[in-house]
C-alpha positions in Angstrom: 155.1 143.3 47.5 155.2 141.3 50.5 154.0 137.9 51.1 153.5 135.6 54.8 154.6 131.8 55.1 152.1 130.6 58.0 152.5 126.9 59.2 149.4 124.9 58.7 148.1 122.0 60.3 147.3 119.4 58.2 143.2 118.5 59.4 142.8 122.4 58.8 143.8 122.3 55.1 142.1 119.1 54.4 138.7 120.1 55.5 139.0 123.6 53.9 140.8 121.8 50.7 136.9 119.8 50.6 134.6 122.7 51.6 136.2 125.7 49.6 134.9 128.4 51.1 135.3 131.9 50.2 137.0 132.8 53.3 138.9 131.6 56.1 140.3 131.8 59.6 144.0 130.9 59.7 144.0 130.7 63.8 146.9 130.8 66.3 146.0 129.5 69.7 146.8 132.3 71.7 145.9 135.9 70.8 149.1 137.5 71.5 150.7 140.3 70.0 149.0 141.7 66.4 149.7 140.5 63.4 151.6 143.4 61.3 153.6 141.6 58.7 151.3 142.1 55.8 149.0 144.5 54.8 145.3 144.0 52.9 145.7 141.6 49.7 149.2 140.4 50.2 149.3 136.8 49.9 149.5 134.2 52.7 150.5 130.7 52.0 149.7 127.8 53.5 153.2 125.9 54.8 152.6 122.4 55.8 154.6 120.8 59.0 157.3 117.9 58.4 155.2 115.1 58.0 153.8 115.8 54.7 157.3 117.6 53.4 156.9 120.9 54.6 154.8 122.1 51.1 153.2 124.7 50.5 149.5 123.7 49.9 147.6 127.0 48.9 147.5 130.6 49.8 144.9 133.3 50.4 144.8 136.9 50.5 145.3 138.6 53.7 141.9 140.5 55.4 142.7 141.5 58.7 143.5 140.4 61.9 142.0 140.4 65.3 142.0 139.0 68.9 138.3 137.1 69.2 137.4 134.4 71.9 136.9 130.8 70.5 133.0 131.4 70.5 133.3 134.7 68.9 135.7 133.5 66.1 132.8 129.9 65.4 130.3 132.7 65.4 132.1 134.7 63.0 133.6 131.7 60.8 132.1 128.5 61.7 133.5 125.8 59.7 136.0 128.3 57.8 137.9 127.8 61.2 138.8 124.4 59.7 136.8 122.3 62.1 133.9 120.6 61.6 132.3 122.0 65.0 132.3 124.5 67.7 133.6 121.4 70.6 136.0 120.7 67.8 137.4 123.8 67.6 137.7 123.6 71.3 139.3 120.7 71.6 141.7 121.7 69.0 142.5 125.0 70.7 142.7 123.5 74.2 145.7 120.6 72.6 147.4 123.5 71.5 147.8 125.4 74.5 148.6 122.4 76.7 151.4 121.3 74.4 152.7 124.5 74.2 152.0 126.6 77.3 150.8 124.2 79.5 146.9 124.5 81.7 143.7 124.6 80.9 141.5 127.1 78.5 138.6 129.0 80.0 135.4 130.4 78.6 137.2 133.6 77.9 140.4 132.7 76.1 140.9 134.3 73.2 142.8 133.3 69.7 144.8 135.0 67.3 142.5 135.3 64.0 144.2 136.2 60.8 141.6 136.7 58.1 142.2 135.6 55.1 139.7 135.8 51.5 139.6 133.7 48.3 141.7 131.1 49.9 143.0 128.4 46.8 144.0 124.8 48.4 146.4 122.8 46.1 146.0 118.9 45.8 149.3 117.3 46.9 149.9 116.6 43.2 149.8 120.9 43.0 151.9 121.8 46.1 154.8 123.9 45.7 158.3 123.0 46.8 159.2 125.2 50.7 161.7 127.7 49.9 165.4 125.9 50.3 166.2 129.2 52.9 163.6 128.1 55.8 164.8 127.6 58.8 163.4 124.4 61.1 163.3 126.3 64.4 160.5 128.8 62.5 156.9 127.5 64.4 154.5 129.9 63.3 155.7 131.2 60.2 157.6 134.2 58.4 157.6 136.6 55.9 159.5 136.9 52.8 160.0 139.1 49.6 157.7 137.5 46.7 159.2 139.8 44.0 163.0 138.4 44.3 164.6 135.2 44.7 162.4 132.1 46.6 159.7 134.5 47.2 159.3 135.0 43.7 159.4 131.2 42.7 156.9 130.3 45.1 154.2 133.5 44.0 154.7 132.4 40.5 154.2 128.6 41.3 151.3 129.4 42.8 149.7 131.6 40.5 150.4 128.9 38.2 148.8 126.0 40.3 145.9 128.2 40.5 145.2 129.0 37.3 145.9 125.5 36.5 143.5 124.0 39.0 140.4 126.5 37.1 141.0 125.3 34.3 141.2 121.6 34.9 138.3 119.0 36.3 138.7 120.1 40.0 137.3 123.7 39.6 137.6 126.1 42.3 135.7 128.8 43.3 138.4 131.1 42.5 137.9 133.6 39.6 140.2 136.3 40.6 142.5 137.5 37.6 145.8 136.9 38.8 148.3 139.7 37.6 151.7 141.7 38.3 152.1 141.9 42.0 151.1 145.3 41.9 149.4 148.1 44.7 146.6 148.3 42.2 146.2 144.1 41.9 146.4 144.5 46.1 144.0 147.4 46.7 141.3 145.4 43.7 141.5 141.9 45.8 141.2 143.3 49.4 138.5 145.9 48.5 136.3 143.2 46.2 136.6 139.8 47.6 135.6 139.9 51.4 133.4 137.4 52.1 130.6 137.9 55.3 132.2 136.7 57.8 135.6 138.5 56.8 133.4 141.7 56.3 132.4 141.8 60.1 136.0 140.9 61.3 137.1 142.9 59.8 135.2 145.8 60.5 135.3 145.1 64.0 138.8 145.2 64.6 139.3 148.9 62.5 136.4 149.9 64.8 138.2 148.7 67.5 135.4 146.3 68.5 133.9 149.6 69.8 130.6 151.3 68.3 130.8 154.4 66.3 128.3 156.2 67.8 127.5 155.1 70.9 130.6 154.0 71.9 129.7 150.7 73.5 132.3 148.1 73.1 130.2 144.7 74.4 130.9 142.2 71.9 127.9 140.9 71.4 125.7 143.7 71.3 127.3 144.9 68.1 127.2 144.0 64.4 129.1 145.2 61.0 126.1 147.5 59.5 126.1 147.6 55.8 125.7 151.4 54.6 124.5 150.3 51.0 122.4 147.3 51.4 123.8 144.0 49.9 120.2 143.5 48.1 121.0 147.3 46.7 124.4 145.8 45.5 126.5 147.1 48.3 129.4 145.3 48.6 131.4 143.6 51.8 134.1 146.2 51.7 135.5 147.6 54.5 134.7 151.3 53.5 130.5 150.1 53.2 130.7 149.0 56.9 129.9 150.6 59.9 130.4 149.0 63.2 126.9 149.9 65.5 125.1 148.5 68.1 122.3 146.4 67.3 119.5 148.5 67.9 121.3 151.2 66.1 122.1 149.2 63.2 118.1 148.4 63.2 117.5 151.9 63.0 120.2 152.5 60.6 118.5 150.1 58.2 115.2 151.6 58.5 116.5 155.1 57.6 115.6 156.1 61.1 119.0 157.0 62.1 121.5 157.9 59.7 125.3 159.3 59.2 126.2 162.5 57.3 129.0 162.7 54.9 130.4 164.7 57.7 130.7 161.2 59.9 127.9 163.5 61.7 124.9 161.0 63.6 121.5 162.1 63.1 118.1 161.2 64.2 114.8 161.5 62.1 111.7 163.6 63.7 109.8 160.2 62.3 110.7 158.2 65.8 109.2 160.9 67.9 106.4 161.6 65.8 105.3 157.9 64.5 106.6 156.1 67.6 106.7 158.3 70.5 109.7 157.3 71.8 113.5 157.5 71.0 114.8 159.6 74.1 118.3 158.1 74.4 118.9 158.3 70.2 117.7 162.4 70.8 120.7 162.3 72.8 123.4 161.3 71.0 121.9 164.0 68.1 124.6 165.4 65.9 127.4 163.5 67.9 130.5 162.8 66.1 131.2 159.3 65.1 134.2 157.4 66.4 136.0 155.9 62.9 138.9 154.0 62.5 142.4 155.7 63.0 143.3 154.1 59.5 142.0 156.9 57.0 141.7 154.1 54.2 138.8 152.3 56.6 136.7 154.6 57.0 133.4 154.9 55.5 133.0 156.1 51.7 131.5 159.4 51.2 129.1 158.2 48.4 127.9 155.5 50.6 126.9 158.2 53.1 125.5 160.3 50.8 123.6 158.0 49.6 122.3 156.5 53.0 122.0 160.5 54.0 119.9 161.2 50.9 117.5 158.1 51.5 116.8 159.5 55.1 115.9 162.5 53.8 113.3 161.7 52.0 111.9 159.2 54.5 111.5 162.1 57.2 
């Protein structure tokens, strides 16, 4: 199993270290290229800079990853960016670039945002030793082998920070059963412990930030559709999500509009009959969704069927 050392700045692990959130957004300044060096549930742990002896301060399970502009990512995160506000995170972002790039940021700049769920942040009497091979001219971070050798030390060290810290006084909301680094542990933690704003990054980057049925790609206009309702106990998984436009996902939740089993888009008779209306939804009648290329993101057949069944007997 693999796991990611990611430098952290300091104020970002504080003020998460405080909050503990359920989820956060470990941020690069620029979006660049993608982020490919782990896959869903591997750990990512939190390397801190020089100044406060390059420890490791916490981890968190890896989501996803995705290219957002800074308003997109405070929409999606807000203060589990590691800022206290959206000028903040601005201001942040902008220090960044100039140190390192040089110029200004404009409305449209876009950051690097990888995902991460059930982060755990270690008081400095909990953080874990760097391993002894890291290499000073690494400034964003690296991966490593956490079943041999330093990897290993560190995974176990902080597995046993993190059980140590639930037991004692400074309880965490953290309650995952830490176990054998196994596909099984990987494929529980990634599938069970998204958090909402995890849940819609994440299904907007395996839909490309692009609708599934309509095809409309404008940002804004589109949300991450649950297909079982989270008051029915759905839960924020990746395979419960649909990326749709807003009015779609309106109609979605109404049993209006629904998706077969089939990934097939349907309309009910109900919008013409009650409401008179619904011309440009007739039109995209049985078309074929657009799903992510990754089979393992795509929707679950029994959420369908259920979602299929309830629209059914709604017509």
């Amino acid at each position: 199993m693999r796991g990611y050392i990611g430098l952290a700045d300091f104020d970002w692990y504080e003020q998460l270290r405080q909050s503990g959130p359920s989820e956060v957004n470990f941020w690069r300044p620029l979006s660049g290229r993608e982020f490919r060096a782990l896959d869903p549930g591997d750990p990512f742990f939190f390397k801190l800079k020089a100044a406060h002896g390059s420890a490791i301060a916490g981890f968190g399970f890896y989501a996803g990853f995705m290219s957002l502009t800074v308003n997109a990512a405070w929409d999606f995160f807000r203060e589990s960016n590691g800022v206290h506000t959206k000028a903040d995170m601005w201001e942040r972002i902008g220090y960044y670039v100039q140190r390192n790039r040089g110029g200004e940021i404009g409305p449209l700049h876009e950051i690097g945002c990888i995902v991460l769920t059930t982060p755990c942040f270690f008081p400095p009497t909990h953080w874990v030793a760097p391993p002894h091979t890291w290499k000073p001219n690494i400034v964003t971070g690296a991966g490593l082998d956490i079943s041999i050798g330093e990897g290993q030390r560190i995974w176990a060290a902080c597995q046993d920070r993190a059980r140590d810290l639930r037991r004692g006084d400074e309880a965490l909301a953290y309650n995952i059963e830490l176990s054998a680094s196994t596909v099984e542990f990987r494929e529980r933690v990634s599938r069970v412990r998204l958090g909402q704003g995890a849940f819609r990054a994440v299904v907007t980057s395996a839909y490309r930030g692009t609708c599934a049925v309509s095809g409309d790609h404008t940002l804004p206009a589109l949300e991450a559709s649950h297909i079982r309702p989270i008051t029915q106990g759905g839960p924020h998984e990746i395979g419960n999500g649909l990326l749709l436009r807003a009015d779609i996902h309106r109609l979605f939740d109404q049993h209006l509009v629904t998706v077969t089993p089939d990934h097939e888009f349907l309309v009910s008779p109900r919008l013409r009959e009650e409401f008179a209306n619904g011309a440009i939804y007739y039109a995209l009648q049985e078309r074929e969704l657009t799903l992510p290329t990754n089979d393992a993101f795509r929707p679950r057949r029994e959420y369908l069927e259920e979602h299929r069944d309830r629209f059914a007997a709604s017509a």
